[in-house]
N, C-alpha and C positions, 0 to 999 in steps of 0.2 A: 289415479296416476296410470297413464299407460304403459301397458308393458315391454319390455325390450322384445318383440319376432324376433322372428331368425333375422331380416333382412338387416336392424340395429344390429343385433348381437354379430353377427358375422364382420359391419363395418368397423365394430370395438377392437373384433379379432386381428383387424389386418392393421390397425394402429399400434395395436400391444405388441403385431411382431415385427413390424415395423421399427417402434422404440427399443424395443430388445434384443433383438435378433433372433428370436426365438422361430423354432420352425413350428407354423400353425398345428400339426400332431401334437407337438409339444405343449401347446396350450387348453387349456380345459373349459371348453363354452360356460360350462355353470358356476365356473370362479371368475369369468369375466359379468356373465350376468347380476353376481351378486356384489360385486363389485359395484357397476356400474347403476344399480338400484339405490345400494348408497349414498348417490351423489345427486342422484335427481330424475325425473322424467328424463323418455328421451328425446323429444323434443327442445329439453336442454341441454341436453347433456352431449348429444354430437356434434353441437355446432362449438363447443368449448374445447371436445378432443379436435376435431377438425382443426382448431385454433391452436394448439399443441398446450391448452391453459395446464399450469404445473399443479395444480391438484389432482386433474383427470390421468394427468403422465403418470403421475406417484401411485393414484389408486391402481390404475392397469397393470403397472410394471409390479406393484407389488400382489397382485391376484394372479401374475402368472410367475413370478419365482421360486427357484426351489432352492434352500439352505440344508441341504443334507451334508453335515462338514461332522468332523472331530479332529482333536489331535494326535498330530502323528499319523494320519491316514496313510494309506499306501506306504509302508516305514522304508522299503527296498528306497524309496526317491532319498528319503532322506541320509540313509545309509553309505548311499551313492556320495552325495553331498560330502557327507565328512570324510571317507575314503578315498576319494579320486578327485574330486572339485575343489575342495577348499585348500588340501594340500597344495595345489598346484597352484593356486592362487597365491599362496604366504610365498614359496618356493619364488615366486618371479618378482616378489618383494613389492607388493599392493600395497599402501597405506591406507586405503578406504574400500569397503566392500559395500555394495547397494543392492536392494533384493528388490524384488516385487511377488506380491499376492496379491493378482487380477481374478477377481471375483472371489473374493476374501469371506462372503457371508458374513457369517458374525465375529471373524478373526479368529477364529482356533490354527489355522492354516498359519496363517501370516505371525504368531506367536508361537508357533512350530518351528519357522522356519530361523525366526528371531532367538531361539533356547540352542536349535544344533549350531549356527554360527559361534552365538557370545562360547558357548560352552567349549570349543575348539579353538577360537581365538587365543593365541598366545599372551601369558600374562609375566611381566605388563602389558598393559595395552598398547600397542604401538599402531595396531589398525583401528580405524574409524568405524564403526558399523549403521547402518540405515536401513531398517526396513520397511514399506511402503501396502499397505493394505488398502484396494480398491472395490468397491460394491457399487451398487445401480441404485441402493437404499438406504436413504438415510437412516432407515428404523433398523436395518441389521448393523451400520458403520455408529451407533449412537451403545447396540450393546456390546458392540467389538471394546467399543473408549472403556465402559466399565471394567469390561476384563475380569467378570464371575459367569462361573459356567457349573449347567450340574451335570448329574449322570451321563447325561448323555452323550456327552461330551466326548466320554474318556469309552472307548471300546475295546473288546480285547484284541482284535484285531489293529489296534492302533496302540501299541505298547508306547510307554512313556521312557523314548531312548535319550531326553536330557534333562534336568531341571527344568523348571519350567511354572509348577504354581504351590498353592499351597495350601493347606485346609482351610475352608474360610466356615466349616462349622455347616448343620443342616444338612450334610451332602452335597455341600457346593466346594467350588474350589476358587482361589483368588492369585490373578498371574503374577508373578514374581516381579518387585518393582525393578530389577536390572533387565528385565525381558522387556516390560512395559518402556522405560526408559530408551531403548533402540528401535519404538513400535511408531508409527504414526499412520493414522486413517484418513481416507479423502472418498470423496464421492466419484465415481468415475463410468464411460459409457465405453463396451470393451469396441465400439463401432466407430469412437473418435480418438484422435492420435491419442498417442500413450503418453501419462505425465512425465517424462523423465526419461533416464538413459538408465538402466544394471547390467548389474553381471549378471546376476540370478533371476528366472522370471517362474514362476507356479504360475500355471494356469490349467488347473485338473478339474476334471469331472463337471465343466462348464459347457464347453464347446458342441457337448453330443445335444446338448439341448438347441441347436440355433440350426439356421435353415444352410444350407450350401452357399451362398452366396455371401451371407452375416458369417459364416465360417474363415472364407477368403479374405475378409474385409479385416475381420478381427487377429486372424495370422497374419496378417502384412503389417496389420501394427504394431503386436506382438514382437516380431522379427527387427522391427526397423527399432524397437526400443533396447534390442539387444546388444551394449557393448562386444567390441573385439575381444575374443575368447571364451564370449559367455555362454549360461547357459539356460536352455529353453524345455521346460517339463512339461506334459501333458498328461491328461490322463488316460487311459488305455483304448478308451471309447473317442476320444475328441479329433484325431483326427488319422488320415489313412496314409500319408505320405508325409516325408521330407517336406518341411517350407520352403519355398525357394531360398537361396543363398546359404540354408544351413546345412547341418552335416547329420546323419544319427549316428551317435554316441554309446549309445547302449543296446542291449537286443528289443525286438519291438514291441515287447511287454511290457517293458520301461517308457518305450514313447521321452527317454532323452536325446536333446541336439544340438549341436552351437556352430557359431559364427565359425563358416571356411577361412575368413581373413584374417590378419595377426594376433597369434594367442597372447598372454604375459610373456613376456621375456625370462628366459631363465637364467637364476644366476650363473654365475664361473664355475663349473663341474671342479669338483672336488676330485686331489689324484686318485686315478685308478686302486682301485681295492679290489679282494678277491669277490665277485660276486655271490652275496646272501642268498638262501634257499627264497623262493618264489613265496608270495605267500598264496596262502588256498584258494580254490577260484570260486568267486563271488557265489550267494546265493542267488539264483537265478525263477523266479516265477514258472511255473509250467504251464501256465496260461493266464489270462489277462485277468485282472482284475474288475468285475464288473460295476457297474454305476446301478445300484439299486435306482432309484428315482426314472432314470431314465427307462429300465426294464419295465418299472409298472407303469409305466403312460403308457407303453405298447402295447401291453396286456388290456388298461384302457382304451383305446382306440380299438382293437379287437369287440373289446364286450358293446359300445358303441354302436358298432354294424351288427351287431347278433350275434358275434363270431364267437360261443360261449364255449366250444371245446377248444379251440386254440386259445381261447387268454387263459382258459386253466392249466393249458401246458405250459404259456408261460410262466403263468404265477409259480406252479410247482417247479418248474426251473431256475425260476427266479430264489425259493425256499430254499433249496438246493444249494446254491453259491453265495448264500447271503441271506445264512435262518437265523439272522438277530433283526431282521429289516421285518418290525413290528407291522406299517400301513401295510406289505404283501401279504403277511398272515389274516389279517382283518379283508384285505378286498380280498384273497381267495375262500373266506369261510362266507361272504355273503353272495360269491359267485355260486357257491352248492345250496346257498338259502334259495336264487334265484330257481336253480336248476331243480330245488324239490329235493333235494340229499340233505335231509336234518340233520342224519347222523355223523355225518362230513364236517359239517356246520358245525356241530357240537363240541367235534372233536376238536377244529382249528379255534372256536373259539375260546377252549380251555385254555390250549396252547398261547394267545393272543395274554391270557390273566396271567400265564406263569412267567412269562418274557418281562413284564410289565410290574409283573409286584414288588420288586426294590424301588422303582424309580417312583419319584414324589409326583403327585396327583399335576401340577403345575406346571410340569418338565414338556416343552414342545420340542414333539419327534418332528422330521423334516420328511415331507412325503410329496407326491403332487400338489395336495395341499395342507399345509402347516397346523398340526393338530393336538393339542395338549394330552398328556396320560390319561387322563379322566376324560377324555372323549371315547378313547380305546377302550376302558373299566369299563364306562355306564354302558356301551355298545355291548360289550361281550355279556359282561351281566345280565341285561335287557334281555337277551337272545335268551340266555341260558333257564333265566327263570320264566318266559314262555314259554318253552317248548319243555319245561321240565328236566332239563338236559343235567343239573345240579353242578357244582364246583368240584369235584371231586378229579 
């Protein structure tokens, strides 16, 4: 079989981000190549992407995705939500509220967003609720429907601010059938219009991964999906300005905005009353919240060109804002394997076993690319017992 050159592998590169919008940084040559070794020579195999054939679309888009999600992420968004959004939504007297989760992964998001609605919702129920979970992969939209998820799921950094699931035994957890019951999943391209019309759209820690152009393309559709009053989340990194037509909302660590044109109607103001003491003002972020995944492809592209003291400053910046993101601990301790620093090495890869020893051997972490516990163990192990380095 011949092999993919540079000259295949680079023309796989511009169809994978082409199909995804991913900005070619963003994508990794040696999970396209191995991708595309799967499928065939390449003699056949280009003339099939060339063809847009949906075996080769599915392999590519899925050797360059990243699913680094949990519930409850970024919780300020959701906070936001039940303080200031939703109220104003019941307040103008909505009968049906419609959400969307654009690049839903494997649904943790989208059943996030499904637990703080039902759970505020007035009971009885007098509103309708619908939430809307989108991905580019079938194989992430097929374990979103299960709705079991483990460890990894659940971070501390992502507290569980509503109901939501429930012990399902093993260390896994099983979502709550009133959550499931307002959930629904669909395959979706964030490049082609948008299914539907919401109030509410999520679309976080998606965007920083797509080129400038897939950026613009995906905002205008994003925007145009947005009903009168609603509102439009990003995540910190995804984009750098107001969309056109909307407004920001929040300060720009939040990256919330909504539609300039008519919000809900409110009802008939109640007579004047002595006005209530204010309530306290919001918790506010002091700086952004970072996109693990996206920091270490840069740090990747760095090591790539040679560039091995900048991607260790990023890696260690990246440790830094985000020392539970296991794949930075593991690429920075083979970054000092590279450079001849065993003892560096030794040290991060301890660090790598102790992060790692609750979660179940089968649990995939979401990194550049998608890699189960027991890649991280036999890796750190391996090291450890060449070089003598010991467990301790």
């Amino acid at each position: 079989m011949r092999r993919y050159d540079e000259h295949a592998l680079e023309e796989l590169i511009s169809y994978a981000a082409e199909w995804t919008g991913f900005s070619r940084d963003a994508i990794l040559p040696d999970a396209v190549r191995r991708a595309a070794a799967g499928l065939g020579p390449p003699d056949e195999v280009l003339p099939r992407a060339a063809a847009g054939e949906l075996a080769v679309v599915h392999a590519l888009c899925q050797a360059v995705s990243v699913g680094e999600t949990y519930f409850f992420r970024h919780p300020d968004h959701f906070r936001w939500v039940a303080k200031s959004f939703l109220p104003e939504l019941l307040q103008g007297g909505r009968s049906s509220i419609r959400a969307w989760s654009a690049g839903c992964a494997t649904g943790e998001e989208a059943y996030s967003i499904a637990a703080c609605l039902l759970d505020l919702l007035p009971w009885p129920r007098t509103v309708s609720l619908e939430v809307v979970g989108t991905d580019l992969l079938e194989r992430n939209l097929a374990a979103a429907r299960v709705g079991e998820y483990g460890a990894w799921s659940q971070r501390p950094s992502g507290p569980v601010l509503h109901p939501i699931f429930k012990d399902a035994g093993s260390g896994r957890v099983r979502i709550d059938d009133a959550v499931r019951a307002v959930t629904r999943f669909g395959e979706h391209n964030l490049l082609e219009e948008p299914p539907g019309q919401f109030d509410l759209i999520f679309c976080r820690n998606v965007l920083v991964y797509f080129s400038q152009q897939a950026v613009q393309t995906a905002v205008r559709h994003l925007s145009r999906a947005l009903l009168p009053g609603g509102a439009l989340l990003f995540g910190s990194m995804d984009v750098s300005e107001p969309p056109p037509g909307l407004l920001r909302a929040s300060p720009s660590e939040l990256q919330i905005y909504r539609r300039l044109d008519a919000r809900p109607a409110a009802k008939p103001a109640a007579p004047a009353a002595a006005p209530p003491a204010g309530p306290p003002p919001p918790y506010l972020p002091r700086v952004r919240p970072p996109e693990p995944v996206a920091l270490h492809l840069r740090a990747l592209v760095h090591i790539e060109r040679g560039e091995k003291k900048r991607a260790e400053k990023e890696l260690a910046e990246l440790a830094r804002q985000v020392p539970d993101y296991v794949p930075g601990i593991l690429e920075r301790a083979l970054l000092h394997v590279r450079m001849g620093e065993k003892s560096a090495a030794s040290k991060l890869m301890r660090e790598v076993l102790r992060r790692i020893e609750q979660l179940p051997a089968d649990e995939v972490l979401a990194g550049p690319e998608p890699a189960p516990v027991s890649f991280y163990r036999d890796s750190a192990q391996t090291f450890l017992r060449s070089s003598r380095g010991g467990y301790e």
